[in-house]
C-alpha positions in Angstrom: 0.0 0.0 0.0 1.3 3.3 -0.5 -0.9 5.4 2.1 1.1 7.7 3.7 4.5 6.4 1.9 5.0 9.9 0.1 4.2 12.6 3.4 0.6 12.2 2.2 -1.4 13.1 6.2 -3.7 10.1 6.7 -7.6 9.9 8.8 -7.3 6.4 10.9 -11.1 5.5 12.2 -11.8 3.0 15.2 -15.2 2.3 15.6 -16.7 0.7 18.6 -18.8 -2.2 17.2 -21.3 -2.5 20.1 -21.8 1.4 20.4 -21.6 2.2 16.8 -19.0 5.3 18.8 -16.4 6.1 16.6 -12.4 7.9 16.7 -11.3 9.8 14.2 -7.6 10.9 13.8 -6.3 13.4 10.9 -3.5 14.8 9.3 -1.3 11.7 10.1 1.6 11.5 9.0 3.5 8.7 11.2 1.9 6.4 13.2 2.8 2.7 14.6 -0.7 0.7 15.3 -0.4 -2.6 16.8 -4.0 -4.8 17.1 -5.3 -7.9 18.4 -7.6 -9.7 16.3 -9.8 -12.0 18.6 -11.8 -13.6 15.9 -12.2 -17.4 15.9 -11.3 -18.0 12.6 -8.5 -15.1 12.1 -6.8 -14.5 15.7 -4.0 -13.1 16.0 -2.1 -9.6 16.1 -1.6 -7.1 13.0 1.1 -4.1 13.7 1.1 -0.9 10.8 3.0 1.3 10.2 2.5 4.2 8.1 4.9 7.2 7.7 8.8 7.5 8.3 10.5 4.4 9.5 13.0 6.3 10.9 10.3 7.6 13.1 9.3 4.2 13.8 12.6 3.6 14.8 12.6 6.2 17.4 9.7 4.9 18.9 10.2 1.2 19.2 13.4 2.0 20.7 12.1 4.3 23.1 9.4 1.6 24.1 12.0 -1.1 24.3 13.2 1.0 27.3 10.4 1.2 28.8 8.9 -0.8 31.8 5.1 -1.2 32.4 5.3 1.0 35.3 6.4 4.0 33.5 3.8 3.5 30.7 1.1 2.9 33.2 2.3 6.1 34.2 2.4 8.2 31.0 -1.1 7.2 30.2 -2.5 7.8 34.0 -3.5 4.0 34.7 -2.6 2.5 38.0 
């Protein structure tokens, strides 16, 4: 695919199946996604990546560092 490959800013959606609620995300230009896929017949995980890989790089290595605790942290969850 060549969605975001060239600068091009991309929307990502997530839609809550039960609620029908939905996220919405523009002007995107790097972004690492990682998702489980629970589905009987199709389980397993699906990373993306869209955007610099350089920037990639800079992220996976800072949350290679990381611990659980300090994530928990960043994003307020005890």
């Amino acid at each position: 695919m060549n969605l975001g490959k060239s600068g091009n800013p991309v929307t990502i959606y997530v839609e809550d199946e039960v609620t029908g609620e939905q996220l919405e995300v523009s002007g995107v230009r790097n972004a690492f996604l990682i998702v489980e896929d629970t589905r009987k017949s199709t389980s397993g995980w699906l990373a993306l990546a869209v955007g610099s890989m350089e920037k990639m790089g800079e992220v996976l290595g800072f949350l290679s560092q990381t611990t659980l605790e300090a994530l928990k942290k960043l994003v307020n969850k005890d």
